[in-house]
N, C-alpha and C positions, 0 to 999 in steps of 0.2 A: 463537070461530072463529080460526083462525092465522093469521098475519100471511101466510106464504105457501109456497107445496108446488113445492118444487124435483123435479121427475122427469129420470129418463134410461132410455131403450131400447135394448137389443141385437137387431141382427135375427140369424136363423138363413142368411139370402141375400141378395141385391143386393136382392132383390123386395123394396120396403118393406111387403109387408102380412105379412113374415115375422118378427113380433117374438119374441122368446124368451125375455128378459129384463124385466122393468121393477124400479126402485129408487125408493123417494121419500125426501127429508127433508121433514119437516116444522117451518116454524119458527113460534115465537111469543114476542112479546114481545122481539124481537131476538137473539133465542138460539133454536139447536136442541133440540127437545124429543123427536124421534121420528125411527126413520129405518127402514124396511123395507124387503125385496126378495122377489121373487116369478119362481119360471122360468114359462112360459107353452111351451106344446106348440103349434109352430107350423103352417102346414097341412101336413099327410101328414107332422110330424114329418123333414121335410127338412131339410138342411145342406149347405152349399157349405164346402169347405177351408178359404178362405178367412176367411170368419166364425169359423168355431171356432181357426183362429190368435189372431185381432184377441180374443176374449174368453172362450176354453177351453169353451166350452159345447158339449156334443155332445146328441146325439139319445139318448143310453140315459140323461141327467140330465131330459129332459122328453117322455118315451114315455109316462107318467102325470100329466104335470102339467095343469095345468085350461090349454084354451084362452080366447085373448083375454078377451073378453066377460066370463067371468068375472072373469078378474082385474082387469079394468076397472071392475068393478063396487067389488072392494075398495081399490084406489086411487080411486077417487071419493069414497067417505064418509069417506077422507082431506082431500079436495081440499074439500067443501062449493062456497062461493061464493067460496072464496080464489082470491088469482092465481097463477096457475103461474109456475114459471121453468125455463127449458130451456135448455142451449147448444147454437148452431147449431137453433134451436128451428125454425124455418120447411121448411129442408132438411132434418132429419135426426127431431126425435122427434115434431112433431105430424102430418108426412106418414107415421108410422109409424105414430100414433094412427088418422088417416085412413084410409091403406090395410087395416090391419088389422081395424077396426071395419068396414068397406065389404066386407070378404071375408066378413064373417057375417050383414051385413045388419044391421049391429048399430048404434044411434043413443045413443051416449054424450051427456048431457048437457054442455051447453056453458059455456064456462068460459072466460076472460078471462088471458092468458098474455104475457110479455116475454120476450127473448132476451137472454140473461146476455153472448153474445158481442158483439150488437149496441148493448149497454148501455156494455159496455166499451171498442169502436170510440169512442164519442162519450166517454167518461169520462179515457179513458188513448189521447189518439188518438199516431200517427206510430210505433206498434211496428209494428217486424219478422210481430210474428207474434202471433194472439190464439187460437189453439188452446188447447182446456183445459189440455193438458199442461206448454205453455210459461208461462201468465197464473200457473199453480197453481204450479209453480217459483220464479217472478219475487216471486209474495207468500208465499214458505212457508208452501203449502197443501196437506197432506198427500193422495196422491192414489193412487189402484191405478188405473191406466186403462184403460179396458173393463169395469170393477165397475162396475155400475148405479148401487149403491149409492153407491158413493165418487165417483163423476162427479156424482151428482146433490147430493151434499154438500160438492162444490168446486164447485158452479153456487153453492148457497144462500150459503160464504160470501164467494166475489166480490163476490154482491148487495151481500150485509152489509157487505162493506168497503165500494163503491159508496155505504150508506147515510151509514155511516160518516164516508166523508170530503164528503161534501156536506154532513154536519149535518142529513139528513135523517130524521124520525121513521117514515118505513112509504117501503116499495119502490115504489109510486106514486109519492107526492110526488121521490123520486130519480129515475123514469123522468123525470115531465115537467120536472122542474128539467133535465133532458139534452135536453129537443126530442123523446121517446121517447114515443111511445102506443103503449100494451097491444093486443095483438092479441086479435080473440075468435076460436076455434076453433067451427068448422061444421061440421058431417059434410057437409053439404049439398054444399061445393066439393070433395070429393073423389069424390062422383059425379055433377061436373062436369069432371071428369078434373084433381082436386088445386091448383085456378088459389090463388092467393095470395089472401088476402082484403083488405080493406081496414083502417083505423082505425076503430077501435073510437069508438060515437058518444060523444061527451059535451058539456057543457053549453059551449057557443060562448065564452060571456065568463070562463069556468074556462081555456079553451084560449090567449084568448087574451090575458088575464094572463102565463099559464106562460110565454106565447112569446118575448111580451117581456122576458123573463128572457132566454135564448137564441137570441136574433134571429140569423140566419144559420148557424145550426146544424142539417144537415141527416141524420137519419134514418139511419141504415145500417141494409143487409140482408146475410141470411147467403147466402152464396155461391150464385151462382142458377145462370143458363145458363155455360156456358162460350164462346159465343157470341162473335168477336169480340175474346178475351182472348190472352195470349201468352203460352205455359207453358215453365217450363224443369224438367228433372228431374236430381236428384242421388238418390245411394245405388241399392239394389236392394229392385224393387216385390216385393212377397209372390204376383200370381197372374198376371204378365204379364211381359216383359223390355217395356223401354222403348220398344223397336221400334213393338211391339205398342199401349201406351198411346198412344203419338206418331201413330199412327193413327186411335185412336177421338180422343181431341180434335179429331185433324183431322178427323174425319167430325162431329165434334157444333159445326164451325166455328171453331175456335179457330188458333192459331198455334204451332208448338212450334220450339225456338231451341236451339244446343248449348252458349251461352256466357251469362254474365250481363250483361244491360246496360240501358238504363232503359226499354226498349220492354216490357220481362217484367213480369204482374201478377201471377201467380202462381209461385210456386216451390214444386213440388210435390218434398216430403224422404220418401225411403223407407226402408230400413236403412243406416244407413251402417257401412263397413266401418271397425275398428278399426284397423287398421295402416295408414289413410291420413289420420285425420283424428288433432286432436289433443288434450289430453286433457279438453276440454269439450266433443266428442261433436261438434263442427261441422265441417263442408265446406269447401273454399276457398270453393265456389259461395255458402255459408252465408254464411261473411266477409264476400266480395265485396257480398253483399243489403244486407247490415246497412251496409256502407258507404255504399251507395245512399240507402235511406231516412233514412239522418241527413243528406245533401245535399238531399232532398226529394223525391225520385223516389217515384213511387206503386210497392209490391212486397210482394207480402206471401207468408209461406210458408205453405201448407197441408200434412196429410200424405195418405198416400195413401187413406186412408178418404172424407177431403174430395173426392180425386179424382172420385173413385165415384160418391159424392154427386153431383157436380156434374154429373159424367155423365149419373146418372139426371133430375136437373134440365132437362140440353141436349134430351133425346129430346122 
């Protein structure tokens, strides 16, 4: 059996039960050995603009492809009793899993998962930014962003670096060396309207060995409510002007600010325009962040897909 099956999903709409895409690697023996992708025919074959920007997938590439369920089926006898790995796994691809499997009435077997982003929160903490896009950069990890594939193959070797530098022999023992328990996946909480589930059980005096390794090291999750939070936005969003966004945060309770300063947790980065920034792609507002966080201030960037996410998260 593999050591363990990194996945990533594309949705076809904001709706997370609109997947369209799926990709897995699979690893064993601390090396990749398999990596597949699969389009999936979402319901009624719909698409939002927006989606098919973020990852070129249109409706005439999956008019014939097998829905969910099926493909599900042939990413399982991938997956066996291995543990997943997902970034932003919580908000973005097992509530994909969920919504998805939940539109067909469809009960995927369950299966025991960790979050590649939440892994590297506790591993590599006080960055600016732990977006796929920026971690896969930072460790020259070759990456196409929005490829199922290649995202789910820059999760597997974060892991592996993760394993790597802890001196750890399997992605477990790296999780709880971090204070990190495996999440198990339910269909169940998703028709309980998708609640978070808890730690996954295991053996009390295993747990509380690990801990004492990592005594006050607590836990991160992936980006939940926006509830509460204080957003500031640089660049130009893909399906909204700013106006527009700076609204719905405020309606999903958040705060939105027009300058940087240590009150903002979020720094949500859209396109940014080339003649204002300079030639490493960043912002003042970018600069200013990254100044921030090396003083200690809590700030971190998302991009606008995270936005979304989160949005869907606040409802």
């Amino acid at each position: 059996m593999s050591d363990f099956v990194a996945v990533d999903l594309e949705t076809a709409t904001s709706s997370h039960n609109s997947s369209c895409a799926i990709g897995i690697v699979v690893v064993q023996g601390g090396e990749i050995t398999h990596s597949e992708g699969w389009l999936i025919r979402p319901p009624e074959n719909h698409y939002e603009d927006i989606n098919i920007r973020i990852h070129g997938i249109t409706a005439d590439q999956t008019e014939n492809s097998p829905n969910f369920p099926e493909v599900w089926e042939l990413v399982q006898s991938f997956i066996g009793d291995s543990l997943v790995v997902a970034h932003s796994a919580a908000s973005a691809d097992m509530s994909f899993i969920r919504k998805s499997s939940n539109h067909y009435d469809f009960t995927p077997p369950n299966f025991s998962y960790v979050c590649s982003r939440d892994m590297a929160r506790l591993m590599w903490p006080n960055r600016l930014s732990y977006r796929l896009k920026d971690l896969s950069k930072e460790f020259e990890i070759e990456l196409n962003h929005h490829d199922p594939v290649s995202d789910a193959r820059a999760a597997a070797k974060l892991v592996l670096l993760m394993c790597e530098e802890l001196r750890m022999a399997s992605l477990e023992d790296a999780a709880f060396e971090l204070g990190y328990f495996p999440r198990p996946f339910s269909i169940a909480t998703a028709r309980e309207g998708g609640k978070r589930e808890g730690i996954r059980a295991v053996n009390a005096q295993e747990v509380k060995a690990r801990l004492a390794k990592v005594k006050g090291v607590e836990t991160s999750e992936d980006i939940g409510s926006l509830r509460d939070k204080t957003l500031l936005f640089t660049g130009k969003l893909s399906l909204m002007n700013r106006k527009e966004a700076k609204l719905l945060a405020q309606e999903a309770g958040a705060s939105t600010v027009s300058g940087v300063s240590n009150k903002v947790d979020y720094l949500v980065v859209g396109q940014q325009d080339s003649g204002k920034v300079g030639d490493d792609g960043r912002s003042n507002k970018m600069k200013k962040a990254e100044e921030l966080k090396a003083t200690g201030h809590h700030i971190e960037i998302i991009d606008e897909v995270d936005f979304y996410l989160a949005l869907e998260n606040s409802n």
